[in-house]
C-alpha positions as CSV (number, residue, x, y, z in Angstrom):
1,X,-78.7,-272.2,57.9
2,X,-80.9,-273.8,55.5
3,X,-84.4,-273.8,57.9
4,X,-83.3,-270.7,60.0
5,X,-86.3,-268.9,60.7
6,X,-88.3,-271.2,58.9
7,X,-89.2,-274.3,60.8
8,X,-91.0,-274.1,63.9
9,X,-90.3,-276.3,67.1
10,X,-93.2,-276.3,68.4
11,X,-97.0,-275.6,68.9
12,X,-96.7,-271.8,68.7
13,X,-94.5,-269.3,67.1
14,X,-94.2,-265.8,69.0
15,X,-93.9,-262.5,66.5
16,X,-92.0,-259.9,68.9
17,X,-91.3,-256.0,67.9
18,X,-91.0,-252.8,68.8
19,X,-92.7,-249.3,67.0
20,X,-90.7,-248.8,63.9
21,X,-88.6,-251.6,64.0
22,X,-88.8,-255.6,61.9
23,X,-90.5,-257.8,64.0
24,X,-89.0,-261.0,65.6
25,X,-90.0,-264.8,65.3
26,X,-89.1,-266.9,68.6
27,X,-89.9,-270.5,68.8
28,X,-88.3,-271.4,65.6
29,X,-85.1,-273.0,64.4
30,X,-81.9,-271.0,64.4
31,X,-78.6,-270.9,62.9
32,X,-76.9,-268.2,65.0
33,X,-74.8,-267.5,62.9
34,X,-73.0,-263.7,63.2
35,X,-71.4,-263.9,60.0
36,X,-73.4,-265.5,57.6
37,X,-77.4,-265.7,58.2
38,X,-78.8,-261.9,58.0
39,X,-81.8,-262.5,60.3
40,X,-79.8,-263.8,63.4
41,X,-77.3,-261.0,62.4
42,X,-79.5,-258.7,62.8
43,X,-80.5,-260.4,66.2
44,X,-77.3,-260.6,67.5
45,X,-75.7,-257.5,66.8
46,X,-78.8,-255.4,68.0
47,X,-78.5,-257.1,71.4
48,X,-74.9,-256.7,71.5
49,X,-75.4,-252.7,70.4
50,X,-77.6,-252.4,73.4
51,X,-74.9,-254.1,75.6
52,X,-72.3,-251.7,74.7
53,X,-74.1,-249.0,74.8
54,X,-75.1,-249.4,78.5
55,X,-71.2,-250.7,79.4
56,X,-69.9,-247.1,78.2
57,X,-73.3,-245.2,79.4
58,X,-71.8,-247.0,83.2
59,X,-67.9,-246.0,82.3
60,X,-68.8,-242.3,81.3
61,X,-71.3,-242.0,84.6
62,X,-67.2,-243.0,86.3
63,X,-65.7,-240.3,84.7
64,X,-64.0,-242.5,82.6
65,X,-63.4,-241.7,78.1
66,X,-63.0,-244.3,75.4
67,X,-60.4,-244.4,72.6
68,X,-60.8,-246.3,69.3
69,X,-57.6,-248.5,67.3
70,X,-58.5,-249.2,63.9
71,X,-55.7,-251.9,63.0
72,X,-55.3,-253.1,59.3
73,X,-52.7,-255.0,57.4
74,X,-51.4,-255.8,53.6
75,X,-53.6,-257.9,51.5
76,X,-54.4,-259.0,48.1
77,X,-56.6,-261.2,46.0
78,X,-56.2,-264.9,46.5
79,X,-55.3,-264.5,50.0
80,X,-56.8,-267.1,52.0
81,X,-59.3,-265.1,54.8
82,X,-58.8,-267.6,57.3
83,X,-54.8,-267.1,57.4
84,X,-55.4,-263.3,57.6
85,X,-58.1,-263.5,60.1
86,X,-55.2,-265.7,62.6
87,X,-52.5,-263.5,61.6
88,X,-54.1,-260.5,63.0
89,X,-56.0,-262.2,65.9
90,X,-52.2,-263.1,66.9
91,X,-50.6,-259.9,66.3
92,X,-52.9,-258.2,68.1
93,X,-52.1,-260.5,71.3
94,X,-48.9,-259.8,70.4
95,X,-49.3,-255.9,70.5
96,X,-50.7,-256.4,74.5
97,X,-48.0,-258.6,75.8
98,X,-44.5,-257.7,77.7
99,X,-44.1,-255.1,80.4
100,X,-44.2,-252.1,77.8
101,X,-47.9,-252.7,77.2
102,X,-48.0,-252.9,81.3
103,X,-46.6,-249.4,81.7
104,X,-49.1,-247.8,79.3
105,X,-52.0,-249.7,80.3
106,X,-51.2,-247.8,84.0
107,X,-50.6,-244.4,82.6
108,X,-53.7,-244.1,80.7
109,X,-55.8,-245.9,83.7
110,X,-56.8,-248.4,80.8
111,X,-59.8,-250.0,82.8
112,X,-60.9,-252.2,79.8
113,X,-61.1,-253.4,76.0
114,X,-63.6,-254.0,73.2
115,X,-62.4,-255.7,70.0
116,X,-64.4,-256.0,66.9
117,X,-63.4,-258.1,63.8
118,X,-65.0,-256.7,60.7
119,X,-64.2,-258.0,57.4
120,X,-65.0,-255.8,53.6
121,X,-64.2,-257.5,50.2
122,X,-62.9,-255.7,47.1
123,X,-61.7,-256.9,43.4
124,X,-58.5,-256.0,43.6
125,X,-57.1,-256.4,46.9
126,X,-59.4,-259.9,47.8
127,X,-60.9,-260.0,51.6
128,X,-59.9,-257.4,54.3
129,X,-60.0,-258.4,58.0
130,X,-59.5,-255.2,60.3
131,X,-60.1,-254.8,63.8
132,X,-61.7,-252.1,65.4
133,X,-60.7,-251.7,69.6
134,X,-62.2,-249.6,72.0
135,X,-59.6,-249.0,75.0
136,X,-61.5,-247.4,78.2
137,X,-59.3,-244.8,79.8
138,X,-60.0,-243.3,83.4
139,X,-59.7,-240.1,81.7
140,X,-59.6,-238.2,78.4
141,X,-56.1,-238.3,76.7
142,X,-54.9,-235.2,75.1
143,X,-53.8,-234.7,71.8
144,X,-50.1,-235.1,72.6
145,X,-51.1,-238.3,74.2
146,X,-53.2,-240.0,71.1
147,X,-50.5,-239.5,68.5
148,X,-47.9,-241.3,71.2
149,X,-50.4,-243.7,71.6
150,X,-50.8,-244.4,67.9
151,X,-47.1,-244.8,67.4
152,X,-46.6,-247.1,70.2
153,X,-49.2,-249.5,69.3
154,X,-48.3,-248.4,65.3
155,X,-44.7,-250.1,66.2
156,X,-45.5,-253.2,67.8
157,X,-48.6,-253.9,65.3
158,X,-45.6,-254.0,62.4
159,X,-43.1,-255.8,64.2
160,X,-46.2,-258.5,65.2
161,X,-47.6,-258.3,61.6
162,X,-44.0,-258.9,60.3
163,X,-42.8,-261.7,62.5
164,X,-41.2,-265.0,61.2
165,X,-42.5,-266.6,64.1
166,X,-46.5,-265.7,63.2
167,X,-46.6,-267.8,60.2
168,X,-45.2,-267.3,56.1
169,X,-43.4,-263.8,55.8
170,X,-46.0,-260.7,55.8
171,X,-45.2,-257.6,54.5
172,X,-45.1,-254.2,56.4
173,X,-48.5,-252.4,57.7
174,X,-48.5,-249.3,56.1
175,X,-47.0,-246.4,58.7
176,X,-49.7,-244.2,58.1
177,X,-53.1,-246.5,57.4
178,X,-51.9,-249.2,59.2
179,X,-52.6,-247.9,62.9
180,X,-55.4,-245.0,63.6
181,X,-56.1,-243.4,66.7
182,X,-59.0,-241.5,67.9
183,X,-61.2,-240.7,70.2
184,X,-65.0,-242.3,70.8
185,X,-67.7,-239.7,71.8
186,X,-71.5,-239.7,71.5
187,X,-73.0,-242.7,69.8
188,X,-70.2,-243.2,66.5
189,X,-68.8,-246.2,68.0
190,X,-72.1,-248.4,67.1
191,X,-71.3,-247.2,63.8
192,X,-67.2,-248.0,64.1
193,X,-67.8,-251.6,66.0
194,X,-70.2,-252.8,63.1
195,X,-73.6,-252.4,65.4
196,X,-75.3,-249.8,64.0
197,X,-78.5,-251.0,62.8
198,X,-78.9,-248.2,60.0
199,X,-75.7,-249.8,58.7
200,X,-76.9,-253.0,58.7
201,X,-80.4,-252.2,56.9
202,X,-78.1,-250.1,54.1
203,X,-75.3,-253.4,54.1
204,X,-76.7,-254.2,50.6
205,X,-76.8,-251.1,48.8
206,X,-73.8,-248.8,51.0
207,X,-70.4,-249.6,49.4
208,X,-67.5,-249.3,51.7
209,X,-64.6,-247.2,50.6
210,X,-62.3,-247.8,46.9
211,X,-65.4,-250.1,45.9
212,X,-65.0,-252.5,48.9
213,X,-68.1,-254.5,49.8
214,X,-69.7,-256.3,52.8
215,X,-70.0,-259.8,52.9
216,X,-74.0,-259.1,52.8
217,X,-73.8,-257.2,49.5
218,X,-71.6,-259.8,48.0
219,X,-74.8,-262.5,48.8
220,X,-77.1,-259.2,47.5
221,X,-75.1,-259.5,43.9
222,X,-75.6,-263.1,43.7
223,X,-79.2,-262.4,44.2
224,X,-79.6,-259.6,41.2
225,X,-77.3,-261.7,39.3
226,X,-79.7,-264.6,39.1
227,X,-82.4,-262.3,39.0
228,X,-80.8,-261.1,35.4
229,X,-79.8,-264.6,34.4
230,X,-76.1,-263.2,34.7
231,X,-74.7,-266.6,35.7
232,X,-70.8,-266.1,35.1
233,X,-71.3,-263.3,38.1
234,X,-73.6,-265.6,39.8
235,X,-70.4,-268.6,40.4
236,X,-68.2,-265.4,41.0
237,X,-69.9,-264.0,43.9
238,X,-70.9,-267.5,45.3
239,X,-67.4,-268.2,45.3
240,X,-66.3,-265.0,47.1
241,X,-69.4,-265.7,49.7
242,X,-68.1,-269.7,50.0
243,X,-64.3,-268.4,50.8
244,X,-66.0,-266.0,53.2
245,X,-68.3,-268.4,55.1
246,X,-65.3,-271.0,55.5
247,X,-62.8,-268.3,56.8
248,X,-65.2,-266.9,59.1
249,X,-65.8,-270.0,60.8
250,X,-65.4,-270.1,64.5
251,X,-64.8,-266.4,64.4
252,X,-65.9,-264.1,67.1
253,X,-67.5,-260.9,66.1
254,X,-67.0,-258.6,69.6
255,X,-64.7,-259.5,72.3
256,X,-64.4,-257.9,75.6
257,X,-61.2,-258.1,77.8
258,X,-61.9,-260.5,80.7
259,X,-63.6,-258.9,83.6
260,X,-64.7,-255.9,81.7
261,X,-68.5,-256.5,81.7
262,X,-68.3,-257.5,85.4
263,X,-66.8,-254.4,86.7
264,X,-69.3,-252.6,85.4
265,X,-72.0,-254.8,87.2
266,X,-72.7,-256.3,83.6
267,X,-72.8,-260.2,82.7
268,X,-71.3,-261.0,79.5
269,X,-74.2,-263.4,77.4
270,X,-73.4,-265.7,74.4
271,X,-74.7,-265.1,70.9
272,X,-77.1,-267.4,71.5
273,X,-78.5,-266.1,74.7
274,X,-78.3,-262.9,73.0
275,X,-80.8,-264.1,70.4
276,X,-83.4,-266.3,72.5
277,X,-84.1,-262.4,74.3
278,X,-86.8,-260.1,73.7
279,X,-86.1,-257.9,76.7
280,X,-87.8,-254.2,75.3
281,X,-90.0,-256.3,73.0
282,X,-93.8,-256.7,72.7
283,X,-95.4,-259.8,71.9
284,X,-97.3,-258.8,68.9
285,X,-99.1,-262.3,68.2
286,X,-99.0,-266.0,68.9
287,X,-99.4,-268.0,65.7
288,X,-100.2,-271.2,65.1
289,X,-97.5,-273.4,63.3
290,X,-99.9,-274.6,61.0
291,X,-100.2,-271.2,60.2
292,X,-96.7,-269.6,60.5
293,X,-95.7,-272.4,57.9
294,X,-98.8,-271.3,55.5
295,X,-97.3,-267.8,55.6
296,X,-93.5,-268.8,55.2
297,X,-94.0,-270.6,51.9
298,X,-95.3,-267.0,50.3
299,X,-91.9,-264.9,50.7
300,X,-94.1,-261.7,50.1
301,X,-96.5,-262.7,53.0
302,X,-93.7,-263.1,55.1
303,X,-91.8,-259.9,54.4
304,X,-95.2,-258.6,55.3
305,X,-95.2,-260.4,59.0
306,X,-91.8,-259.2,59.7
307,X,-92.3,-255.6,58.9
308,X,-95.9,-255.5,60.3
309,X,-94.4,-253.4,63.4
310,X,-93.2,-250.9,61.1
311,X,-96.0,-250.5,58.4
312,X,-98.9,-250.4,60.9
313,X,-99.9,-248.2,64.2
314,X,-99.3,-250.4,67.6
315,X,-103.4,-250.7,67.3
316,X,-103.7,-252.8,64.1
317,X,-100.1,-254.8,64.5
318,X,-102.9,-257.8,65.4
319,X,-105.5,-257.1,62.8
320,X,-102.7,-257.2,60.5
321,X,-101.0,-260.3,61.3
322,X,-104.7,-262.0,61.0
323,X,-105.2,-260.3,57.3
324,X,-102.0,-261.9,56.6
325,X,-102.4,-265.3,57.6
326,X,-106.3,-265.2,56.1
327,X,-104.4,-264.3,52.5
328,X,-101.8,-267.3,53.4
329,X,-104.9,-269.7,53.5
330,X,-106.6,-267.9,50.5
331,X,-109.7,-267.0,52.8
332,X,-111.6,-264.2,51.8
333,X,-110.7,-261.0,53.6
334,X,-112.8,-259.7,56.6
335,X,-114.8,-256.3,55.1
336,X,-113.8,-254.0,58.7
């Protein structure tokens, strides 16, 4: 993660945007990493937002509606995030297994699954893993229907949380928090998957709820912190972020259920093939890398390139890449 986004690897580095949006660098080194680098976050979880989007765009155009399960479980500080992460990852395969799940899967015409992990961090209660699912019914369930739907799933999601045979003893989901059920409509589920990219922009400064933080604001504190020279909460939050990275690792951010993407006439893509595309993009400027690593060693000159797209009308985005890479060499400005 060190040189992500810094280094190119090769000749030419391309700067790609759209109106009112950060621009992009391609043709540089990359971590692509979901959980931990902000920049290919960003990447990533834009390309994945559009991918959704159009999945339930084609599921709605079937007549089809889309149900969300928000499942959490008991935690508390010194928990070790990796353990948690497993323990729901398994209980949640637990949850779909057997011929109960069967039955219910054909009386709501389930056609489909989305699972998001998201994790939040609090003082008191340590890391929180949760998943968010998106179930695609052939049609809208009633009321009656949801709050059957919440207990099933409610049941089995304690029994799997709870079970000897899932690891050290766990205790009981809460019957009330532990399993919600609701139903998507309009655009909120880029919000409840984690793919909203207002969310992401306000990660830093947005706390979640009781006081729980992102993982991205924890790395914000460590930054303020050594801005202030407040180094006891500087080792604090670097340790949160360290137990964050390593219990993230080989985590997957958005799962669909197999054949999902295909049905609707949809390939499924990797993170990374997610982040080498520009597909809506323009090609704003081809710099040098002479020049792109000028620029990158000036942090304000390179905030600048990225947010060129945003600050400037479509007409200048050129001029102002040029005034930016003339500062970067200290040459005197052009006077028009």
């Amino acid at each position: 993660m060190q040189c992500c986004g810094l280094a190119p690897i090769g000749t030419t580095v391309r700067l790609t945007g759209r109106a009112d949006e950060p621009a992009s660098f391609h043709g540089i080194k990359r971590c692509r990493s979901v959980w931990e680098c902000p920049d290919c976050m960003a990447a990533i979880q834009r390309a994945r937002a559009e991918e959704l989007q159009c999945a339930n765009e084609r599921w709605r155009e079937r007549g089809g509606a889309m149900v969300m399960l928000t499942l959490t479980l008991p935690h508390g500080v010194g928990d070790d995030l990796k353990a948690i992460r497993r323990r729901v990852s398994i209980s949640w395969r637990y949850v779909q297994q057997g011929a109960p799940w069967k039955r219910l899967a054909a009386r709501i015409a389930l056609g489909g699954m989305v699972r998001a992990l998201e994790v939040t961090h609090g003082e008191r209660h340590g890391f929180h893993p949760h998943l968010h699912v998106a179930l695609y019914t052939g049609r809208k369930l009633e009321a009656a229907e949801l709050t059957a739907l919440e207990a099933f799933v409610g049941d089995r999601w304690r029994k799997a949380i709870t079970s000897p045979r899932h690891g050290d003893p766990w205790p009981t989901p809460h019957l009330e928090h532990g399993v919600k059920c609701s139903r998507l409509e309009g655009a909120e589920y880029l919000v409840k998957m984690g793919l909203d990219a207002r969310e992401l922009i306000l990660s830093t400064t947005k706390l979640g709820r009781e006081g729980n933080r992102t993982p991205l604001q924890i790395l914000h504190a460590i930054h303020l912190a050594r801005l202030a020279g407040d180094r006891p909460t500087v080792r604090q939050a670097a340790r949160w972020w360290r137990s964050y990275v390593r219990g993230m690792l080989g985590a997957r951010q958005l799962t669909y259920s197999r054949g999902f993407l295909e049905s609707l006439g949809l390939n499924e893509k990797t993170d990374e093939q997610l982040e080498l595309e520009v597909d809506g993009e323009e090609v704003v400027a081809y710099i040098g890398a002479e020049d792109f690593n000028k620029v990158r060693r000036v942090p304000r000159l390179l905030a600048a390139l990225r947010y060129v797209t945003v600050v400037r009308e479509r007409a200048g985005w050129l001029d102002a890449v040029i005034k930016i890479i003339d500062e970067a060499w200290g040459r005197p400005p052009v006077p028009f």
